[in-house]
N, C-alpha and C positions, 0 to 999 in steps of 0.2 A: 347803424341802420336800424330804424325799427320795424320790429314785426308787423305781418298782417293786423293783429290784434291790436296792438298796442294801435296803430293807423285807424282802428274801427273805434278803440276807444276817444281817442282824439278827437275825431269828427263828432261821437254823440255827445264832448264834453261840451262842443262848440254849440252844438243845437241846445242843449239845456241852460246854458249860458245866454241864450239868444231867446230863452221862452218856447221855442219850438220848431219845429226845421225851417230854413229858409223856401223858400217859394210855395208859403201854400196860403191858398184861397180862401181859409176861414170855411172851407166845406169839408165836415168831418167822414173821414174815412175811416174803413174799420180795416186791419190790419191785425193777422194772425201768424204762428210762430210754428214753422214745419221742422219734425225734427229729419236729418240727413241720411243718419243713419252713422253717421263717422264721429258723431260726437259735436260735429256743428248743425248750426239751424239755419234757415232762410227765411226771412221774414215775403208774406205776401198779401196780397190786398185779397181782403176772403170773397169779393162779389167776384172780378174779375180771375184769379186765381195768378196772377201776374206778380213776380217779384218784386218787391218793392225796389225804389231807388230814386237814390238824389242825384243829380246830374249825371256823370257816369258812372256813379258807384252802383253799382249792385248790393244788394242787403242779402249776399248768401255766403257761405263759410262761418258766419258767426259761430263765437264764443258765446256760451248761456246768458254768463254777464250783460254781456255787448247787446245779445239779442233780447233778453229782458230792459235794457234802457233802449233801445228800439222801440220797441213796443211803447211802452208808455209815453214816450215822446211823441212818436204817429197818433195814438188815439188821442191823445188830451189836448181839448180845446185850448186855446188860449185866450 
């Protein structure tokens, strides 16, 4: 069974592999990195303040890793 992480890893290897998450519109978002307080981060959209997320994932719990390839995935044009 794998972990939480290991699960978050997965998923951003898919979206880098793929150029950049599925479902987005070519309209660039800006997306910033909260830290939790526990040692994970939640990534959010900085206008709305809204957690980020692809389908039903939520982008909170993250690992540094996880949430620094978040990040750069969400902002970078493609």
């Amino acid at each position: 069974m794998k972990s939480k992480h290991e699960e978050h890893a997965l998923a951003l290897s898919t979206w880098e592999s793929e150029g950049r998450a599925p479902n987005r519109s070519g309209q660039r978002d800006e997306y910033g990195r909260r830290f939790d307080g526990d040692g994970m981060y939640t990534i959010y959209h900085l206008f709305t303040g809204e957690t980020a997320g692809i389908g039903s994932w939520k982008m909170e719990g993250l690992n540094p890793k996880n949430a620094a390839r978040a990040l750069r995935i969400l902002n970078t044009l493609s």
